[in-house]
C-alpha atoms as a printed R data frame, in Angstrom:
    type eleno elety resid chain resno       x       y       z
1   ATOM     1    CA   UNK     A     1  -1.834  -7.468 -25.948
2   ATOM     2    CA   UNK     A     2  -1.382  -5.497 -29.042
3   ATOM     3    CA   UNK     A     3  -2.528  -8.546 -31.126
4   ATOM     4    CA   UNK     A     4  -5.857  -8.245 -28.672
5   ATOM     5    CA   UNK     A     5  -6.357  -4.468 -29.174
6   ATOM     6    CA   UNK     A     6  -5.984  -4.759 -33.160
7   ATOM     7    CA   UNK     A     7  -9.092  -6.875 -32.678
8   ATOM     8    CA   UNK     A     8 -11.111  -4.586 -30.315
9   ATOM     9    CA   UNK     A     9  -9.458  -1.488 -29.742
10  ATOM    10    CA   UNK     A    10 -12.144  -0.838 -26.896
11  ATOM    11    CA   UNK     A    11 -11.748  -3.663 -24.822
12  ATOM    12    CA   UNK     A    12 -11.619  -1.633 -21.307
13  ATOM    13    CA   UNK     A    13  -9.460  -5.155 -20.026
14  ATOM    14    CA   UNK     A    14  -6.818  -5.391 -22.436
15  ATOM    15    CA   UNK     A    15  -6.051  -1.521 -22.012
16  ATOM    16    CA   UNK     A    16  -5.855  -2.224 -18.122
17  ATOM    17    CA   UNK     A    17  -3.261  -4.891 -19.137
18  ATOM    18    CA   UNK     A    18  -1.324  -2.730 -21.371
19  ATOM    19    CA   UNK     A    19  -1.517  -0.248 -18.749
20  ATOM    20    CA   UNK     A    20  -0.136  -2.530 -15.766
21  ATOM    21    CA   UNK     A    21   2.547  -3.967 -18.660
22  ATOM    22    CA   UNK     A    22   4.388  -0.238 -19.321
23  ATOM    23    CA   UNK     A    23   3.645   0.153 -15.310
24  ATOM    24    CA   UNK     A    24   5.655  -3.078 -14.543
25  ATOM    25    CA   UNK     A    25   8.637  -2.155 -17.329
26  ATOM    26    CA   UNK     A    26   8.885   1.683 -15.940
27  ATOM    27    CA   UNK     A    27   7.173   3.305 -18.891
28  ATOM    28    CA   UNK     A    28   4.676   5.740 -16.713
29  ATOM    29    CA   UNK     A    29   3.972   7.717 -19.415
30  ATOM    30    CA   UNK     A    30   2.277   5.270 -21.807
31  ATOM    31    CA   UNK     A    31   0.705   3.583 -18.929
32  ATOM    32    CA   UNK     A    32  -0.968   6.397 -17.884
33  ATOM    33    CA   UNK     A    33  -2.581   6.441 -21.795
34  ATOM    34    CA   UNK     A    34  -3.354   3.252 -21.381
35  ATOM    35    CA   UNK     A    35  -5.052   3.306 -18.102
36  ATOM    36    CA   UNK     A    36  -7.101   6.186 -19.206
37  ATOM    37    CA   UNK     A    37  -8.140   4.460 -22.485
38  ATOM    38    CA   UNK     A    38  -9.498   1.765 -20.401
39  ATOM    39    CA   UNK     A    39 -11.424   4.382 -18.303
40  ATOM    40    CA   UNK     A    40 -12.542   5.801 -21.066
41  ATOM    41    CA   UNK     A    41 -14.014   2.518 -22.485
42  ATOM    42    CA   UNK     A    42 -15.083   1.546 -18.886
43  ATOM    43    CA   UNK     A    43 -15.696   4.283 -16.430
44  ATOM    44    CA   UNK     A    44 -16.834   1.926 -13.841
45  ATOM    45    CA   UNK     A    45 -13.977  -0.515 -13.823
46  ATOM    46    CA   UNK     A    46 -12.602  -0.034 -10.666
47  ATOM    47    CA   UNK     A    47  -8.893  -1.628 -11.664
48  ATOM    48    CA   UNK     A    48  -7.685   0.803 -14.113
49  ATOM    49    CA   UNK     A    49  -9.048   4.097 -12.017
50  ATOM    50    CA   UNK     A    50  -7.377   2.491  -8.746
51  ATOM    51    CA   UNK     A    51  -4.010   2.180 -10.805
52  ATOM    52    CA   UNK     A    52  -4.091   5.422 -12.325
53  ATOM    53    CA   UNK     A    53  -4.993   7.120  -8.787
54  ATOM    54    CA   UNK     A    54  -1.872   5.166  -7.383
55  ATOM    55    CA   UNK     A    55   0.197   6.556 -10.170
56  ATOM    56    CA   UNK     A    56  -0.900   9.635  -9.741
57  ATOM    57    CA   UNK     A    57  -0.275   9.345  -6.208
58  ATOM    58    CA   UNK     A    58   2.917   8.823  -6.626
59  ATOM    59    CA   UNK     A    59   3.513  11.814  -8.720
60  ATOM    60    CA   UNK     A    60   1.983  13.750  -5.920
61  ATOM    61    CA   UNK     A    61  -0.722  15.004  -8.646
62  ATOM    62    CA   UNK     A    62  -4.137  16.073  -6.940
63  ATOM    63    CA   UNK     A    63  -5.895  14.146  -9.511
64  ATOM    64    CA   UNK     A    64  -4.935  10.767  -7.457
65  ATOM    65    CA   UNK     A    65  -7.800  12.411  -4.829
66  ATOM    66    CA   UNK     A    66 -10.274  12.949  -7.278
67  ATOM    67    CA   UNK     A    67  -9.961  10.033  -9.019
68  ATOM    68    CA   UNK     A    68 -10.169   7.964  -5.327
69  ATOM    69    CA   UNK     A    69 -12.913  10.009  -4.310
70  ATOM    70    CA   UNK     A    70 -15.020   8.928  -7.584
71  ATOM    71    CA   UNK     A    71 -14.022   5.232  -6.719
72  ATOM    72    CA   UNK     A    72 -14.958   5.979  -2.784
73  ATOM    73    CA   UNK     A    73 -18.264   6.786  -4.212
74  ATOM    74    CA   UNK     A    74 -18.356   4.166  -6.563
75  ATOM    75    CA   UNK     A    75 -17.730   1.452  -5.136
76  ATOM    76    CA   UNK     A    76 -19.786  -1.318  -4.498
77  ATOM    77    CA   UNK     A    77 -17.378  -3.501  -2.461
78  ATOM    78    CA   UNK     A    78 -15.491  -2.051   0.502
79  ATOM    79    CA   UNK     A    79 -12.330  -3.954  -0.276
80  ATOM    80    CA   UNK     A    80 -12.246  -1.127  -3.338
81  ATOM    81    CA   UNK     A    81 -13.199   1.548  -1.121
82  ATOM    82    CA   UNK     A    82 -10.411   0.738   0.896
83  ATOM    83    CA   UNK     A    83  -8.060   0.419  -1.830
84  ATOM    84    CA   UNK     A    84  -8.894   3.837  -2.439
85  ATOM    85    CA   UNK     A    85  -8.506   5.087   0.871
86  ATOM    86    CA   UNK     A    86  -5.031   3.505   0.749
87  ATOM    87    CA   UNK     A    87  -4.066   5.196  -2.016
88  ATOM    88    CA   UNK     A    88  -5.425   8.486  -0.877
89  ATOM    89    CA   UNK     A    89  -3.202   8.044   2.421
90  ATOM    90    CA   UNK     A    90  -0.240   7.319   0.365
91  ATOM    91    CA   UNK     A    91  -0.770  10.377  -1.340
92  ATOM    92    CA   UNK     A    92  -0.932  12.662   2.151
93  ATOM    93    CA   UNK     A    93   1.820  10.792   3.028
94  ATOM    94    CA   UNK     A    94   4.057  11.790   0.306
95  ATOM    95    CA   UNK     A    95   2.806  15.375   0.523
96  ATOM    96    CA   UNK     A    96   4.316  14.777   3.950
97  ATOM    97    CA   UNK     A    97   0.326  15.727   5.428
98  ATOM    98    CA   UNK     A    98   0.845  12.625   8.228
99  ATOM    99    CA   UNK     A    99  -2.229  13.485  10.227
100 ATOM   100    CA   UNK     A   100  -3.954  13.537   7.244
101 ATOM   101    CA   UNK     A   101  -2.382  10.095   5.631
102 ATOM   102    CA   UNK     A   102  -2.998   8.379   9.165
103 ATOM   103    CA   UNK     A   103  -6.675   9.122   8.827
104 ATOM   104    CA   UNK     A   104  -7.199   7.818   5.450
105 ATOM   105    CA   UNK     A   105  -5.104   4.772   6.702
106 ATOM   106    CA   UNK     A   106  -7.881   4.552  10.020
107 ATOM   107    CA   UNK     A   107 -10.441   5.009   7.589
108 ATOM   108    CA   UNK     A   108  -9.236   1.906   5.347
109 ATOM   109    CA   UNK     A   109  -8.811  -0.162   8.298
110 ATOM   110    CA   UNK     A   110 -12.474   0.651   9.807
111 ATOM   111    CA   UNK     A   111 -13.271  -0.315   6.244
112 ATOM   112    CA   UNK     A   112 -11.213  -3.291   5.645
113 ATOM   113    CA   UNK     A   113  -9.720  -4.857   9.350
114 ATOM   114    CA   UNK     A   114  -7.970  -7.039   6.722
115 ATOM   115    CA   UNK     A   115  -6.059  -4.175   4.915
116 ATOM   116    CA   UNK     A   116  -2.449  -5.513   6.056
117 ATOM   117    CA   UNK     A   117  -0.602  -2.698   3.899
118 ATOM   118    CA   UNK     A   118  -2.812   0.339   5.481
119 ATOM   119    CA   UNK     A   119  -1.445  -1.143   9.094
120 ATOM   120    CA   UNK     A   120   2.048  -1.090   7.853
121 ATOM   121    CA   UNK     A   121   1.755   2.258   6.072
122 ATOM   122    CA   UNK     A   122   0.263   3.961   9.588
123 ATOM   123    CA   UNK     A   123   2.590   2.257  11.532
124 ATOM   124    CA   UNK     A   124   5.717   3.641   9.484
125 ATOM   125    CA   UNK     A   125   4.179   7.371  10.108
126 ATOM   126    CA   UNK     A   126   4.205   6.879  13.599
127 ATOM   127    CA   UNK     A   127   7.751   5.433  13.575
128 ATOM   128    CA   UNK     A   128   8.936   8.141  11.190
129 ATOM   129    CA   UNK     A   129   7.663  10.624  13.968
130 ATOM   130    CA   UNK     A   130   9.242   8.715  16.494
131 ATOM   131    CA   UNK     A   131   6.167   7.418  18.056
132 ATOM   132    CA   UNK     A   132   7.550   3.963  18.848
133 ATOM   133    CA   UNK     A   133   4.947   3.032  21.408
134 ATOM   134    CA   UNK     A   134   1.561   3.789  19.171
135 ATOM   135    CA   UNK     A   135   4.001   2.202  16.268
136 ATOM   136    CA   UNK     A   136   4.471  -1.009  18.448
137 ATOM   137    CA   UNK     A   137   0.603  -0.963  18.555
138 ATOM   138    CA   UNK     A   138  -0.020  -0.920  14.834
139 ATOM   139    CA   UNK     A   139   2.007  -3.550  13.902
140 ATOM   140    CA   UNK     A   140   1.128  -5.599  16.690
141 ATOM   141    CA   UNK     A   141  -2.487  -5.345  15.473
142 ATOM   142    CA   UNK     A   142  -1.567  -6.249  11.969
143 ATOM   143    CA   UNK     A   143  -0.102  -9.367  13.820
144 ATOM   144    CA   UNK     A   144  -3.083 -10.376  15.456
145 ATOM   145    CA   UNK     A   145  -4.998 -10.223  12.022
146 ATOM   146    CA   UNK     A   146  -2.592 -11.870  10.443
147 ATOM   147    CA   UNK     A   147  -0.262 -13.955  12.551
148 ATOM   148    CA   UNK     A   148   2.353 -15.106   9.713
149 ATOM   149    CA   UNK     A   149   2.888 -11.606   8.280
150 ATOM   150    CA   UNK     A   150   6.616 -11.269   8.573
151 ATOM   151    CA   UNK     A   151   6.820  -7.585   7.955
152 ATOM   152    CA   UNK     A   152   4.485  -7.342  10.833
153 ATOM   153    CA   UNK     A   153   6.822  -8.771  12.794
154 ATOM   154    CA   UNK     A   154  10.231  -7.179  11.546
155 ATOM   155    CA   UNK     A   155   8.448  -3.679  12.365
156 ATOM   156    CA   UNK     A   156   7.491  -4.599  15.731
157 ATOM   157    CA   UNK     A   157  11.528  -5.463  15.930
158 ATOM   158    CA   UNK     A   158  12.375  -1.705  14.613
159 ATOM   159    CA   UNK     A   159   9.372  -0.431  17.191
160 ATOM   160    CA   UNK     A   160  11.035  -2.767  19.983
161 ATOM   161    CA   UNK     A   161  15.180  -1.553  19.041
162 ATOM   162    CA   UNK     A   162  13.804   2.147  18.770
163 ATOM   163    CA   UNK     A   163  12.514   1.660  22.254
164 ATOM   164    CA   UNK     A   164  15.950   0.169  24.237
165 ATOM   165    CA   UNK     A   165  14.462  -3.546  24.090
166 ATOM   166    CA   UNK     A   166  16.977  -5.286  22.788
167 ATOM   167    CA   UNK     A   167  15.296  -8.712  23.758
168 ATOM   168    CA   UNK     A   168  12.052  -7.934  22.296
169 ATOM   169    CA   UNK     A   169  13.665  -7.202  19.541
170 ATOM   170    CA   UNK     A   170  15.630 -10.126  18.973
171 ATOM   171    CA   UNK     A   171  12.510 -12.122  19.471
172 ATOM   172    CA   UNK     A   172  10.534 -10.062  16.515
173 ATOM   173    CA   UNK     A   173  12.982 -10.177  14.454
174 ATOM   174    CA   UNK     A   174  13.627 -14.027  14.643
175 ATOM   175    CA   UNK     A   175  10.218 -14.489  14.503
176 ATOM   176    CA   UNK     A   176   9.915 -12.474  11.674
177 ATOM   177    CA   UNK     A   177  12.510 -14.628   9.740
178 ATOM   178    CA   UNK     A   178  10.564 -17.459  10.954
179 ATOM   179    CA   UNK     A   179   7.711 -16.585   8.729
180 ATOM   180    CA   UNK     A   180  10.511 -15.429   5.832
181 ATOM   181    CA   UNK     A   181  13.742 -17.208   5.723
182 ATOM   182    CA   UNK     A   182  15.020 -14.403   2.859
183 ATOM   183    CA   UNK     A   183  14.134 -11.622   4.863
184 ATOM   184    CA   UNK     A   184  17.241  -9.541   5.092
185 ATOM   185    CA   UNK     A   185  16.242  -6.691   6.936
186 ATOM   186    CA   UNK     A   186  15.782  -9.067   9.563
187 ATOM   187    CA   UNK     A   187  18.764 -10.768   9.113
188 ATOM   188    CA   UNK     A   188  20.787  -7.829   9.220
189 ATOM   189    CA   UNK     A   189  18.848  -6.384  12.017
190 ATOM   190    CA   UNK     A   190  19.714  -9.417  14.209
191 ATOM   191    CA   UNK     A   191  23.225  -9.868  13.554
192 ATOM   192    CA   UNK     A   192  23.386  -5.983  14.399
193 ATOM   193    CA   UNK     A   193  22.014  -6.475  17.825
194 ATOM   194    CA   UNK     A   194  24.608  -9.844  18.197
């Protein structure tokens, strides 16, 4: 990367890379540089601003809204204007602002029926609040768009446990490990309700 950037220090990509690199190895501070250089060099690549909103996000820095906002208006695809949304409900969600996290979560959904993670983030709200029934129905619906998504599954379990059905539960869970042999949660959940 560095050997890249000594031969075109304006290449909006390899900044993005250098960016994701400190990201990956914990260094938020210099990613954040890097991710703005690359906006800087790039204003409309959607990569680096999506990354820098989601660090941002989870700084619980207003900027994170502003930044997905510009992308929201931006965008050309909806599978990026759903990214954003996600990140914008991640942010109301760790402002602890549920109602309005589960709306940018809706919102990314209506956008994006696809958008497993926005399914999984709503349904964890709901759970959180102790809304097991509307919980249920999340992750249920996450099921039916994607039928092998384990966590899908293993939340359903929680929804199922939370609610006094032990069967149910069992039958989530196993299910769940079905689609994941290594999933532990569900191990552990299962050999709990033994």
């Amino acid at each position: 990367n560095d050997t890249l950037l000594s031969i075109d220090s304006s290449n909006a990509g390899v900044w993005y890379r250098r960016g994701a690199i400190f990201l990956q190895s914990g260094d938020t501070v210099s990613s954040i540089t890097a991710l703005k250089k690359a906006v800087e060099s790039a204003p409309m690549f959607a990569e680096p601003l999506l990354q820098l909103s989601a660090v941002y996000a989870n700084q619980l820095k207003p900027e994170a809204l502003t930044i997905a906002d510009k992308i929201i208006n931006l965008a050309e695809e909806p599978r990026v204007a759903s990214q954003a949304r996600f990140i914008k409900g991640l942010y109301y969600s760790n402002m602890n602002d549920k109602a309005k996290a589960i709306e940018q979560f809706d919102e990314c959904i209506k956008n994006d029926y696809t958008f497993l993670e926005a399914y999984i983030e709503k349904g964890l709200l709901l759970y959180d609040q102790q809304n097991y029934a509307e919980a249920l129905k999340v992750f249920e619906r996450a099921i039916q768009v994607s039928n092998t998504f384990a966590e899908a599954y293993y939340q359903c379990g929680r929804c199922q446990e939370a609610l006094g059905n032990k069967a149910e539960a069992t039958l989530y869970y196993k299910k769940a490990l079905g689609m994941d042999k290594n999933f532990t949660a569900a191990k552990d959940a299962l050999g709990r309700l033994k």
